[in-house]
DRENDO-1510 file (C-alpha; in Angstrom, 1 decimal, always signed):
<recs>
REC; n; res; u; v; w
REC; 1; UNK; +4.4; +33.9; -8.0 .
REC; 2; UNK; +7.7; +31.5; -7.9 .
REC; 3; UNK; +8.6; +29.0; -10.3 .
REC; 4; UNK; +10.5; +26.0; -7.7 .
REC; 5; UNK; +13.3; +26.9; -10.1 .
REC; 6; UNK; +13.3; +30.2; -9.4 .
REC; 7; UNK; +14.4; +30.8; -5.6 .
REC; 8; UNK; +17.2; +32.1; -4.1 .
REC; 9; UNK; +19.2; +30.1; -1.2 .
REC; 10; UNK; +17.0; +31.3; +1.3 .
REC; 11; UNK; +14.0; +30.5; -0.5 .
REC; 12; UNK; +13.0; +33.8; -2.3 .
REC; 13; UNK; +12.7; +35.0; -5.6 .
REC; 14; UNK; +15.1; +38.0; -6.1 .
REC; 15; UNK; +14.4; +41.3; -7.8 .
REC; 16; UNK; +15.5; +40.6; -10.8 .
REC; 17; UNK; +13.5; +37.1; -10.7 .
REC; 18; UNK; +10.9; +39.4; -10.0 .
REC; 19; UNK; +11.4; +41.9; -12.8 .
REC; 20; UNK; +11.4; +38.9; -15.4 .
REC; 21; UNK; +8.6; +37.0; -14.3 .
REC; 22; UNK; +6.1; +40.5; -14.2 .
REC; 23; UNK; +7.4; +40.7; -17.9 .
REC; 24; UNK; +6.9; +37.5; -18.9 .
REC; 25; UNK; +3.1; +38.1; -17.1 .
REC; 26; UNK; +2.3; +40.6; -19.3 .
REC; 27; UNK; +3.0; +38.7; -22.3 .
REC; 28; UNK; +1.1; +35.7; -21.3 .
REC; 29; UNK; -1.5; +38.1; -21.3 .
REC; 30; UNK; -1.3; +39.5; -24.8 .
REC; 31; UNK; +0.2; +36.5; -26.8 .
REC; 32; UNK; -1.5; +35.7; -29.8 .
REC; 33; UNK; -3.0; +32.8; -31.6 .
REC; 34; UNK; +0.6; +32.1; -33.4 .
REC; 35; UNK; +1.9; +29.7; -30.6 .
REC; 36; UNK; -0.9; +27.4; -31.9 .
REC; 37; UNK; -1.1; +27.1; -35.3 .
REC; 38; UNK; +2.0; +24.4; -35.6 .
REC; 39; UNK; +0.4; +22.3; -33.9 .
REC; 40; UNK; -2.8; +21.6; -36.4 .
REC; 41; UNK; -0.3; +19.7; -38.8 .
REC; 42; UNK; +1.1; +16.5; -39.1 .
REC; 43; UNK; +0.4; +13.7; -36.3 .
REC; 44; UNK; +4.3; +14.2; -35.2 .
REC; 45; UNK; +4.0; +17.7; -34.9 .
REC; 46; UNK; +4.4; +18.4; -31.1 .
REC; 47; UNK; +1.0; +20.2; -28.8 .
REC; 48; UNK; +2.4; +21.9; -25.2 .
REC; 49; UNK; +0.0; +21.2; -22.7 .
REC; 50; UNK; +0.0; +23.1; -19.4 .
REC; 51; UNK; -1.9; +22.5; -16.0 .
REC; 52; UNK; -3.1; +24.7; -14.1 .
REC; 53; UNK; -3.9; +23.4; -10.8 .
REC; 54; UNK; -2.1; +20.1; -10.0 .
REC; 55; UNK; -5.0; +18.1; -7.6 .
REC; 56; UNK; -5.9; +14.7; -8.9 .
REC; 57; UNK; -8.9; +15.7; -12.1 .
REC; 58; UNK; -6.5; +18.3; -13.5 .
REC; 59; UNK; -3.3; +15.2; -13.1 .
REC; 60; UNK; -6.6; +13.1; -14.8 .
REC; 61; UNK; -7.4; +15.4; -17.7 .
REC; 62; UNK; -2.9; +15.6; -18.2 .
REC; 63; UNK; -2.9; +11.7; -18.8 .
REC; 64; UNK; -6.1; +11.7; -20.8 .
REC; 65; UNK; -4.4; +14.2; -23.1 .
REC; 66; UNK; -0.9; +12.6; -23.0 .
REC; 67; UNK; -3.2; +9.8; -23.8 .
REC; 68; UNK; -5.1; +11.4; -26.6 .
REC; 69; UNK; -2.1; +12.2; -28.5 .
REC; 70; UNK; +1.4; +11.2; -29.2 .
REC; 71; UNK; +2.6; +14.9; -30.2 .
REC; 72; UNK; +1.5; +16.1; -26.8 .
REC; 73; UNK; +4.1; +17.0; -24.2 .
REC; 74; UNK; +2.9; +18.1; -20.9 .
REC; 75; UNK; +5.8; +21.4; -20.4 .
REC; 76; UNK; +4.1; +23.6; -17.6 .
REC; 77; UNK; +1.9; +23.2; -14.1 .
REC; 78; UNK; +0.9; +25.4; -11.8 .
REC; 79; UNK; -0.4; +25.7; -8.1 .
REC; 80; UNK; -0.5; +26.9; -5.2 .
REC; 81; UNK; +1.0; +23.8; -3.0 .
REC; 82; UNK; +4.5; +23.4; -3.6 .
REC; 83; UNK; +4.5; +19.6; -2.8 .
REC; 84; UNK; +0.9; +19.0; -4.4 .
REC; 85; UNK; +3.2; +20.3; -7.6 .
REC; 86; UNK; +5.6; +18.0; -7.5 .
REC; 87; UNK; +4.0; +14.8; -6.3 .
REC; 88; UNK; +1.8; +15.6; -9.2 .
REC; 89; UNK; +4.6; +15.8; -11.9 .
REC; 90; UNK; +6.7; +13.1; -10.3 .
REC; 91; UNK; +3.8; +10.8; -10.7 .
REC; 92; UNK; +2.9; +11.7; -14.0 .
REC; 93; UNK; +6.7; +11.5; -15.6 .
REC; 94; UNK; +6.8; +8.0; -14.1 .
REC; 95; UNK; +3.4; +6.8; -16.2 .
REC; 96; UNK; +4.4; +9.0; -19.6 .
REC; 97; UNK; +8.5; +9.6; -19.7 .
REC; 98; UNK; +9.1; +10.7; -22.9 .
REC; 99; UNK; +5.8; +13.1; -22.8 .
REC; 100; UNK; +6.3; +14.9; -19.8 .
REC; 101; UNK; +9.1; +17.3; -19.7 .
REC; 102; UNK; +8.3; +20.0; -17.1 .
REC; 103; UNK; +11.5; +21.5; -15.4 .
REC; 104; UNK; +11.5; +23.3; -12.5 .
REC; 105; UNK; +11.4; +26.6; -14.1 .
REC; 106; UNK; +8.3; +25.6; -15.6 .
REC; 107; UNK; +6.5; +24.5; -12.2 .
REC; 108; UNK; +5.1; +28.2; -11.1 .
REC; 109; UNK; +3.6; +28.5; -7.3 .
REC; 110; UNK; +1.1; +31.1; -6.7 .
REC; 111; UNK; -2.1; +32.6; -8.0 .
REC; 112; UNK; +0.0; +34.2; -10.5 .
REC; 113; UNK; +1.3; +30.8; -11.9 .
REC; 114; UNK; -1.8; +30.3; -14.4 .
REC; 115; UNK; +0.3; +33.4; -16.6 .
REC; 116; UNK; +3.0; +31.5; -16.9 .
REC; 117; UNK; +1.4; +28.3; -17.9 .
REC; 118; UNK; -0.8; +29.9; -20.5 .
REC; 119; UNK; +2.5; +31.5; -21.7 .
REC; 120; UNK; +4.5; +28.3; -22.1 .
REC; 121; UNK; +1.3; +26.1; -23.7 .
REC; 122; UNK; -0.8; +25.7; -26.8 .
REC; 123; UNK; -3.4; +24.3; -24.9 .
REC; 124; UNK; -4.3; +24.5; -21.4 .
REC; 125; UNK; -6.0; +22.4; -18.9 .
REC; 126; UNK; -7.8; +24.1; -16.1 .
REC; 127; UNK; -9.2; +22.5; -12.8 .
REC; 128; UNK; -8.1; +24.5; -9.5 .
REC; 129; UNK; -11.0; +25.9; -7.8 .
REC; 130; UNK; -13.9; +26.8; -9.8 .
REC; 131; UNK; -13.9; +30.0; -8.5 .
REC; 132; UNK; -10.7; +30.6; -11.2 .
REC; 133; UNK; -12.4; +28.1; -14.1 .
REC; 134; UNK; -14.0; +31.2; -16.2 .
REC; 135; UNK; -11.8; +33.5; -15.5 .
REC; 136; UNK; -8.3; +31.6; -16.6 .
REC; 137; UNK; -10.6; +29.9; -19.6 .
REC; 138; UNK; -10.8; +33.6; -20.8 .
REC; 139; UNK; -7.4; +34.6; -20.5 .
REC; 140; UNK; -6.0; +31.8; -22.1 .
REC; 141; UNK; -8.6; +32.1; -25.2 .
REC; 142; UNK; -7.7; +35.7; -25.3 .
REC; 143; UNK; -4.1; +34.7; -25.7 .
REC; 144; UNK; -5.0; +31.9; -28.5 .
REC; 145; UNK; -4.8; +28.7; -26.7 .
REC; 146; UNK; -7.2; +26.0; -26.6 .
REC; 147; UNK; -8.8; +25.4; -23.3 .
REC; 148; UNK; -9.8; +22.5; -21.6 .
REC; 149; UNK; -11.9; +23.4; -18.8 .
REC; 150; UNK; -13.1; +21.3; -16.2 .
REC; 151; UNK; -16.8; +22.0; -14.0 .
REC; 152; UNK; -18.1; +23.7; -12.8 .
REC; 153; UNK; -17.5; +26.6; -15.1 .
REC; 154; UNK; -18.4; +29.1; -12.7 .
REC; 155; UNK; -19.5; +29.7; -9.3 .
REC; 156; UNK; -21.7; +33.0; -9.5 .
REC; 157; UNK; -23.7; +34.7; -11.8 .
REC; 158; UNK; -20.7; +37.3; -12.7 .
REC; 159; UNK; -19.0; +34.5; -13.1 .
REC; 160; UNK; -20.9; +33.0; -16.4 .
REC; 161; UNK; -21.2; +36.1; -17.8 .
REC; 162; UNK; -16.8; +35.6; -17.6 .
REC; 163; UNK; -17.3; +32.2; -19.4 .
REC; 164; UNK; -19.7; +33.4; -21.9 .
REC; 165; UNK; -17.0; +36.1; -23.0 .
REC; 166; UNK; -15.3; +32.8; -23.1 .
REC; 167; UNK; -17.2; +30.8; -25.1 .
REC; 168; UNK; -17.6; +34.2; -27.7 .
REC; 169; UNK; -13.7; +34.6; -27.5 .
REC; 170; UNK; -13.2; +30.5; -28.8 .
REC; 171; UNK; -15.7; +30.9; -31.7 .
REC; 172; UNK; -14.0; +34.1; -32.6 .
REC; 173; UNK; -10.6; +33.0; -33.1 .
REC; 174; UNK; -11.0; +29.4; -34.3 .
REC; 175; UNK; -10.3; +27.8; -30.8 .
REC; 176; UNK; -11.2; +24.7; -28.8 .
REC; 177; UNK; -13.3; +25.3; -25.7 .
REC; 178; UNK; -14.1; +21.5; -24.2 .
REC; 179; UNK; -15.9; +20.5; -20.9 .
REC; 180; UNK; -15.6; +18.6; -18.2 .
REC; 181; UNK; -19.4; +17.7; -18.1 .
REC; 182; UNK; -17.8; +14.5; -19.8 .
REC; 183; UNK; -21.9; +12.9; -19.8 .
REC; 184; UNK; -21.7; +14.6; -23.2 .
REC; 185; UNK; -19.4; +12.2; -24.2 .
REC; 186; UNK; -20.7; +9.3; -22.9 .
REC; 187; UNK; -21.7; +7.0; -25.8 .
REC; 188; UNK; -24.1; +5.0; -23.6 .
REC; 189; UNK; -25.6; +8.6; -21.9 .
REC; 190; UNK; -25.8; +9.5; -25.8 .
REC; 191; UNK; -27.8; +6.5; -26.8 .
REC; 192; UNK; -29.8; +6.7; -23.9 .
REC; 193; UNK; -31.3; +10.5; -24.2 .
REC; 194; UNK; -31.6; +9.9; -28.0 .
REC; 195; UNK; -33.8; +6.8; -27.5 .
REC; 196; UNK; -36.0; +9.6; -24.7 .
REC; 197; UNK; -36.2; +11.7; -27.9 .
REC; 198; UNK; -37.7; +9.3; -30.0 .
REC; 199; UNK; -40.1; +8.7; -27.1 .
REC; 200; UNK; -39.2; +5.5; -25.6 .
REC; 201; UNK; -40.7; +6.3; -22.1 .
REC; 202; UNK; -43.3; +8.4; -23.4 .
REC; 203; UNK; -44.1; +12.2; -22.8 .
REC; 204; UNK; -41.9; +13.2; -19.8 .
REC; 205; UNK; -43.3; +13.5; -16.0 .
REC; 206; UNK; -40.8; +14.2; -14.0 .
REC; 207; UNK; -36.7; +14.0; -13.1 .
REC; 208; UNK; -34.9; +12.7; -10.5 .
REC; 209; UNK; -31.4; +13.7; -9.6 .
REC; 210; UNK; -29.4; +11.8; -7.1 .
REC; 211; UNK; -25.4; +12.8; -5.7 .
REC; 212; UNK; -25.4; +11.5; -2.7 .
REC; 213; UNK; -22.2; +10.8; -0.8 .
REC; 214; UNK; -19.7; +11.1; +2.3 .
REC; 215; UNK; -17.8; +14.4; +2.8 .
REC; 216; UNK; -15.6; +14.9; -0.2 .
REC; 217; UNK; -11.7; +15.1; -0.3 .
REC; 218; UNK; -11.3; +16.0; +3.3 .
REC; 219; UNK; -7.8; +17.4; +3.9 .
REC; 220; UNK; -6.1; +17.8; +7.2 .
REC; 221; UNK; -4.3; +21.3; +7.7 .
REC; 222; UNK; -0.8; +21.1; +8.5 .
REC; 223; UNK; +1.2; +23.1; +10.7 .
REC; 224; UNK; +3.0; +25.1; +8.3 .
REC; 225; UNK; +0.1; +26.7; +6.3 .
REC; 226; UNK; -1.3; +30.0; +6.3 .
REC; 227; UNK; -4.6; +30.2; +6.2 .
REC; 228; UNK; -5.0; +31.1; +2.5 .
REC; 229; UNK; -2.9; +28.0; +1.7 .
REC; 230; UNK; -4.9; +25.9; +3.6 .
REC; 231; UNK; -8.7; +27.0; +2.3 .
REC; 232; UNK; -7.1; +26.4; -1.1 .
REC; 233; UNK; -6.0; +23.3; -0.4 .
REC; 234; UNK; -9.4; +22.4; +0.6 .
REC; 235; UNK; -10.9; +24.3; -1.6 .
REC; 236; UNK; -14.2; +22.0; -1.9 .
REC; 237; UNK; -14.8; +23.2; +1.8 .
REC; 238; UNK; -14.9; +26.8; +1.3 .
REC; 239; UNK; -17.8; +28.5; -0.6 .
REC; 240; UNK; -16.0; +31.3; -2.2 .
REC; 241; UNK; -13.8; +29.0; -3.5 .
REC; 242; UNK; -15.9; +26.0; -5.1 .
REC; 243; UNK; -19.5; +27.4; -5.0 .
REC; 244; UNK; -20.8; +24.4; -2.8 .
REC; 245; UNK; -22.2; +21.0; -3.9 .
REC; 246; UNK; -24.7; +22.0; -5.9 .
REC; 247; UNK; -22.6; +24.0; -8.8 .
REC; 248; UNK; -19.3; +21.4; -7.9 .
REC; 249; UNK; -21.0; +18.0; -7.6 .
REC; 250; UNK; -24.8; +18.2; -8.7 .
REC; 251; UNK; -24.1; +19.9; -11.9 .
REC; 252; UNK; -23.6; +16.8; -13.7 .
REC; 253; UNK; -27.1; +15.5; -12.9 .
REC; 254; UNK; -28.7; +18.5; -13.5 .
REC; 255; UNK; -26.5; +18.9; -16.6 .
REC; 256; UNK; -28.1; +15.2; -18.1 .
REC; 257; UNK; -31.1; +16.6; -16.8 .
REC; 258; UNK; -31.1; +19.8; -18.9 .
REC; 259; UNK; -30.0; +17.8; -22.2 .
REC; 260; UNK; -33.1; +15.6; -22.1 .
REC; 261; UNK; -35.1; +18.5; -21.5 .
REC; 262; UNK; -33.5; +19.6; -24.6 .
REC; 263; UNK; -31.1; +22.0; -23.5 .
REC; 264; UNK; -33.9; +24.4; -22.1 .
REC; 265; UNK; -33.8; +26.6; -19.0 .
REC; 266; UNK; -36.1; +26.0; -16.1 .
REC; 267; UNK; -38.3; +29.2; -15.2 .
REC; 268; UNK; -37.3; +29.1; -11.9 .
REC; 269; UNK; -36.7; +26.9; -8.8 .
REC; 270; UNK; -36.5; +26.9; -4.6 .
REC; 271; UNK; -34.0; +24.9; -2.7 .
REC; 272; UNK; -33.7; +23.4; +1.1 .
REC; 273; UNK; -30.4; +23.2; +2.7 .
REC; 274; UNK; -28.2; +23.5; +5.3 .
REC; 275; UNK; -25.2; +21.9; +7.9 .
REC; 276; UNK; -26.6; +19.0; +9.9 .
REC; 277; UNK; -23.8; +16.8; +10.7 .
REC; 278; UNK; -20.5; +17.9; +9.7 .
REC; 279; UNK; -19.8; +21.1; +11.3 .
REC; 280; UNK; -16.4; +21.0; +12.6 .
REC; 281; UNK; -14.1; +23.2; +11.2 .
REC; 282; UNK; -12.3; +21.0; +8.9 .
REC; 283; UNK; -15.6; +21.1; +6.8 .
REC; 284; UNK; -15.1; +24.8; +6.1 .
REC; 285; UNK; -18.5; +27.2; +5.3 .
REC; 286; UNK; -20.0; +25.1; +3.0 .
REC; 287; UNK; -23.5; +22.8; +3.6 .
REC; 288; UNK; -23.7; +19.2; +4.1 .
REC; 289; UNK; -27.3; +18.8; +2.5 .
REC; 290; UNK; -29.3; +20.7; -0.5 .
REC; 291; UNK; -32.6; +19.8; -2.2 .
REC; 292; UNK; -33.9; +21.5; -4.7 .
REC; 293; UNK; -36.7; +21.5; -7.5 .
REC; 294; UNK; -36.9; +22.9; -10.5 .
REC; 295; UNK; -39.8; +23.8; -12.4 .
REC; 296; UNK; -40.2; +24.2; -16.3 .
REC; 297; UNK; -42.5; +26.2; -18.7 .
REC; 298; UNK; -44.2; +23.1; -19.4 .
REC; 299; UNK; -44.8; +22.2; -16.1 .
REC; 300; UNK; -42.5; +19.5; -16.1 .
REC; 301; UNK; -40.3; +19.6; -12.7 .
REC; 302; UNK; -37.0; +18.2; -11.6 .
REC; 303; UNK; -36.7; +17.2; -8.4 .
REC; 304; UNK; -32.6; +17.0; -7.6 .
REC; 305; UNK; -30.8; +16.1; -4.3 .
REC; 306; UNK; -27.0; +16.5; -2.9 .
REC; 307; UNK; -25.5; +15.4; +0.4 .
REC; 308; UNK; -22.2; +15.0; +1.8 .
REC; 309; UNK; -22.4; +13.4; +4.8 .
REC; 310; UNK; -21.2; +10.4; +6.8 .
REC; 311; UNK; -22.8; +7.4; +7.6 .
REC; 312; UNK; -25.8; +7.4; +5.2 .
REC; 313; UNK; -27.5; +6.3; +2.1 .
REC; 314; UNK; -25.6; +7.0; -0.8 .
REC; 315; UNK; -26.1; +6.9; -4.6 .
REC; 316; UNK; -25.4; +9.0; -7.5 .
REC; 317; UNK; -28.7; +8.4; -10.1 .
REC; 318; UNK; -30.8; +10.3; -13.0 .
REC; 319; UNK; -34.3; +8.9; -13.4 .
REC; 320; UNK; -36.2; +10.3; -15.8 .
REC; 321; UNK; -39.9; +9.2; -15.7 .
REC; 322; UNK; -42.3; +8.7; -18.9 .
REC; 323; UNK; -45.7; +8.1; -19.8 .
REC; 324; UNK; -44.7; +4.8; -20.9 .
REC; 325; UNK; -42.1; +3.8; -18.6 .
REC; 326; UNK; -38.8; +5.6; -17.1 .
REC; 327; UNK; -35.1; +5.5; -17.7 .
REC; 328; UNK; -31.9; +5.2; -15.7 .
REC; 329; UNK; -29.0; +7.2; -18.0 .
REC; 330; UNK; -26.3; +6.2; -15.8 .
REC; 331; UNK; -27.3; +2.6; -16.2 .
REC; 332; UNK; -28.0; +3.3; -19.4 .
REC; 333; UNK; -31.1; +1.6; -19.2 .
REC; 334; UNK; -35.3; +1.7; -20.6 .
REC; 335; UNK; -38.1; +0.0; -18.5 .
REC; 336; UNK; -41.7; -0.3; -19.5 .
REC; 337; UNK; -43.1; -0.1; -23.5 .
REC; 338; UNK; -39.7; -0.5; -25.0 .
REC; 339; UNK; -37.2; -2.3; -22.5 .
REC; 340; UNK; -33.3; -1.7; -23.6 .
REC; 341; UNK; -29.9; -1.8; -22.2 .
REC; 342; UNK; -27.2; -0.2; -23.4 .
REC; 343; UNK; -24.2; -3.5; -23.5 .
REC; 344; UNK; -20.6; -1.6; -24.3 .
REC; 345; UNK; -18.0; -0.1; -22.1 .
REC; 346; UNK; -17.3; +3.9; -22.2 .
REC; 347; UNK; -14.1; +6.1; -21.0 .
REC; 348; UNK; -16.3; +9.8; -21.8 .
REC; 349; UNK; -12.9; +11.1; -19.9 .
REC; 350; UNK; -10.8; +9.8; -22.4 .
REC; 351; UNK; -13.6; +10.6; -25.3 .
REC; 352; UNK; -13.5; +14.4; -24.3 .
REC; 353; UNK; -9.6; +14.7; -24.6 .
REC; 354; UNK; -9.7; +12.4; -28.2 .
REC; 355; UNK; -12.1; +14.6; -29.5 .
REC; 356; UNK; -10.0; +18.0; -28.3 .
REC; 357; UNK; -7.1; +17.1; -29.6 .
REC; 358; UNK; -8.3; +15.4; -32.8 .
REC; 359; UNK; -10.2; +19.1; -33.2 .
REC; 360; UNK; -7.0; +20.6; -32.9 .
REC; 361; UNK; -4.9; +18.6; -35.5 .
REC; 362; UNK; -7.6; +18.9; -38.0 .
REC; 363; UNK; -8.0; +22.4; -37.7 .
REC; 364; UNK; -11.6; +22.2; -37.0 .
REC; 365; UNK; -12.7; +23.7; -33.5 .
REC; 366; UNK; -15.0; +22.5; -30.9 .
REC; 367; UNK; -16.9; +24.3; -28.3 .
REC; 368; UNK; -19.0; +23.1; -25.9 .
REC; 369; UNK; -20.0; +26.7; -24.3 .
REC; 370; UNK; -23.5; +26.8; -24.7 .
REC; 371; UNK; -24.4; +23.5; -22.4 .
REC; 372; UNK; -21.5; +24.8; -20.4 .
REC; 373; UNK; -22.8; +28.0; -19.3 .
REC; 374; UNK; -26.1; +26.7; -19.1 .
REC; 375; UNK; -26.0; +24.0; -17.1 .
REC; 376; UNK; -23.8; +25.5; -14.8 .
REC; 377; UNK; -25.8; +28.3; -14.2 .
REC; 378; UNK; -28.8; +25.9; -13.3 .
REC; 379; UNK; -26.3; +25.2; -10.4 .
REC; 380; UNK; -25.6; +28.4; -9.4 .
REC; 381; UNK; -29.2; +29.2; -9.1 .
REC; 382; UNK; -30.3; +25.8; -7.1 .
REC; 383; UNK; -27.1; +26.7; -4.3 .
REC; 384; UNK; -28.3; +30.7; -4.0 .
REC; 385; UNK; -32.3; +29.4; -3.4 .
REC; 386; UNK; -30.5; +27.3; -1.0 .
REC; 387; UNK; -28.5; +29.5; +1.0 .
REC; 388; UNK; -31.3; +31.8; +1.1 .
REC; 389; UNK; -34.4; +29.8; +1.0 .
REC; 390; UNK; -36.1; +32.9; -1.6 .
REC; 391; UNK; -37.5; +31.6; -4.9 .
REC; 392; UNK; -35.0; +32.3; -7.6 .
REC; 393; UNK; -35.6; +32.7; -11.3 .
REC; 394; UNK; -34.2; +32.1; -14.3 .
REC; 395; UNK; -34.6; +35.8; -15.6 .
REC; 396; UNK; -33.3; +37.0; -11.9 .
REC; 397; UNK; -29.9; +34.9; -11.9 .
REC; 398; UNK; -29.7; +35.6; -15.2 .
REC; 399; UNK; -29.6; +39.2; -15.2 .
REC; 400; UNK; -28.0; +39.4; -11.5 .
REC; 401; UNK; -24.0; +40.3; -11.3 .
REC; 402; UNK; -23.3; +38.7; -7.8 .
REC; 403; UNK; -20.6; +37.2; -7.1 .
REC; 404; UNK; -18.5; +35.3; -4.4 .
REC; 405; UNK; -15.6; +37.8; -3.7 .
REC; 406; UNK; -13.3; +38.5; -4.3 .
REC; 407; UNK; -12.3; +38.9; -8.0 .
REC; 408; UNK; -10.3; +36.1; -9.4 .
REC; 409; UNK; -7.8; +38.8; -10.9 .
REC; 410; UNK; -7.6; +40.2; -7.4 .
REC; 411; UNK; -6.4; +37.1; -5.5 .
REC; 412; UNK; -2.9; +36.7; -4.6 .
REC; 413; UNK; -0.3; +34.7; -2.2 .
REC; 414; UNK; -0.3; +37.6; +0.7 .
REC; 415; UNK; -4.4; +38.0; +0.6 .
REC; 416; UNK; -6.5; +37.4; +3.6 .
REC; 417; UNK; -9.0; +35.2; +2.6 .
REC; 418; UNK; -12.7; +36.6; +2.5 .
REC; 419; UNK; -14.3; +33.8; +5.5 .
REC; 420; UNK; -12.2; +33.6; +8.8 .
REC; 421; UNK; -12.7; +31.2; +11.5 .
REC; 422; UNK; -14.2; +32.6; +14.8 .
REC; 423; UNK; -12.5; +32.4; +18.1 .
REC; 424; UNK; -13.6; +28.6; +18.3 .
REC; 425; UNK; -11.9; +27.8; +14.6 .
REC; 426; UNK; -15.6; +27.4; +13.1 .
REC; 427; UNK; -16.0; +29.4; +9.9 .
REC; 428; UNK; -19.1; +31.4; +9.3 .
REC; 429; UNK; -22.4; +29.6; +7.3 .
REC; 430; UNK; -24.6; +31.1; +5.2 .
REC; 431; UNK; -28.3; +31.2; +6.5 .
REC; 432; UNK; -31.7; +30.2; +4.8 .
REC; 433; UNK; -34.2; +32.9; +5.6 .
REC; 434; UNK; -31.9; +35.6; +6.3 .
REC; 435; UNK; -29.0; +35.2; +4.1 .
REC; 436; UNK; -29.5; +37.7; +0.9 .
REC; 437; UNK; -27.0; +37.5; -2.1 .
REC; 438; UNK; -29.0; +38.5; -5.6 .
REC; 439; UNK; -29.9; +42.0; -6.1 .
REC; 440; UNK; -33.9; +43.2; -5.2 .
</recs>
């Protein structure tokens, strides 16, 4: 790990650098809750806020906190692309001034950065590649910061059963655990599933789940990259790093899904899906199209679809279908029986950051760890059925402790990454019928 601060004239840290920044490591590790508890006074108390990662949601969720609150200062970022960094922090000083005073000793570089961000902050806002989200949530909980945490929250069953230490470790100690399934904060989405609950469309048929779309945030490798600092800087290309489409992109359908359903499981589910189009190497390991349905105790069955891919239909929707009519919540909008449209504009991006920081300063916590692991995990379960095209469970994913390797806590600058390209530059890709990952 190197702060930009921190290098020598050739570019290096030095031992001693070294030496001070393993020490300061350690103590990001076992600080306790007493950086925090200044910043539940007055409104002009001041709230550090680190980043860790520095692509454009984590840059969103830093001016939705700066937003949020006038006490907050945004005093730390990390990441793993130096100029991602500080493009990131340039742009951000120029919309904020005052609020944003980061120095280069406090911009770390590495996998190792996220210690020294959860070191320098009271709360910290996390969205680098999933494959980090429950693990750096933890840590930072353990060291008595509040945490907000942007989805998914996990990419693999070991994985939630990090976040749910999580969630246990933010109701222990008093501390904010917030997610960025912001639908939970839409006032329109609110209204909308309420009205389902009072049975405006009836009993409940069926779901549909909608995330259609061209390839996502496709990043060109430059010539000075390793191969570890490229797949991280396209980490939405490379399984092991963002889980796929179906945890990264799908989960906030199947998320709105779940909360009509009343934040019950499915008993199981089985998925289609594969690379049809975009399988030049720039698009890493990870499928282009999934389809998968879910099936609930009551029979009732959620049929949910993701594509990224060029060139054709696109549309991001959540029907939900009733005995007396259906409903659109992301138009916020009842057909049939009892027609109704929700009329008012909603920012749930800016809501989730007003109500963390106003949880903060009045010394009441929230936590949103329960739809969190949940949702995430329904996911998880749709992308494995995919990859492998087996039938997977609720009770199987649930008990199963597979997960994409390798560790988060074992990553570091020098690693190999765990997928390399072949002799043509085309990575390897998981297939359906032959592909095993849960245990027997």
């Amino acid at each position: 790990m190197k702060s930009i601060g921190q290098y020598n004239k050739r570019g290096e840290t030095t031992r001693r650098d070294f030496l001070k920044y393993s020490a300061a490591a350690a103590a990001a590790v076992s600080a306790g809750p007493g950086f925090v508890k200044n910043a539940h006074a007055a409104g002009s108390d001041i709230i550090r806020v680190g980043m860790i990662g520095c692509g454009g949601r984590c840059a969103g969720a830093a001016a939705e906190a700066l937003t949020a609150d006038p006490g907050a200062r945004l005093v730390a970022m990390c990441d793993i692309i130096k100029d991602r960094l500080q493009g990131k922090r340039d742009r951000l000083a120029q919309q904020f001034k005052d609020q944003v005073t980061v120095d280069d000793d406090h911009c770390f570089l590495g996998f190792d950065g996220y210690k020294h961000v959860i070191e320098s902050s009271d709360v910290v806002l996390i969205a680098n590649a999933a494959k980090f989200h429950p693990f750096h949530a933890l840590v930072a909980l353990q060291a008595g910061k509040h945490v907000f945490v942007e989805k998914p929250h996990g990419i693999d069953p070991l994985g939630i059963k990090v976040l749910k230490e999580a969630v246990e470790t933010a109701r222990q100690k008093g501390l904010c655990l917030v997610s960025g399934l912001q639908s939970r904060y839409h006032a329109g989405y609110i209204e909308t599933i309420q009205r389902i609950h009072d049975g405006a469309i009836g009993d409940i048929i069926s779901i549909e789940e909608n995330f259609l779309r061209p390839p996502y945030q496709i990043t060109q490798r430059e010539p000075w990259m390793s191969e570890i600092e490229w797949q991280c800087s396209t980490q939405y290309h490379f399984n092991w790093l963002s889980g796929d489409d179906v945890p990264q992109s799908l989960v906030h359908n199947l998320d709105r899904s779940n909360w009509v359903l009343h934040d019950t499981p499915p008993v199981k589910c089985h998925g289609l899906g594969g690379r049809s189009s975009m399988t030049d190497p720039i698009y890493g390991n990870v499928f282009d199209h999934h389809s998968i349905v879910y099936e609930y105790e009551n029979g009732i069955r959620i049929y949910a679809f993701c594509r990224t891919t060029d060139n054709c239909y696109n549309d991001n929707s959540s029907f939900i279908f009733g005995s007396k009519g259906k409903a659109s919540i992301l138009n916020c909008q009842i057909w049939g029986e009892n027609e109704w449209k929700y009329g008012e504009e909603c920012n749930p991006y800016q809501t989730e950051h007003n109500v963390l920081f106003k949880a903060i300063r009045s010394g009441e916590p929230v936590n949103n760890g329960d739809y969190m692991a949940r949702s995430t995990m329904m996911g998880i379960m749709g992308q494995i059925s995919c990859y492998t095209g087996e039938e997977i469970t609720w009770e199987r994913v649930n008990n199963s402790s597979f997960s994409f390797g390798p560790k988060p806590e074992d990553c570091h600058d020098d690693m190999e990454p765990p997928v390399l390209p072949d002799t043509s530059g085309s990575y390897p890709v998981y297939r359906p019928g032959f592909t095993r990952l849960l245990e027997a």
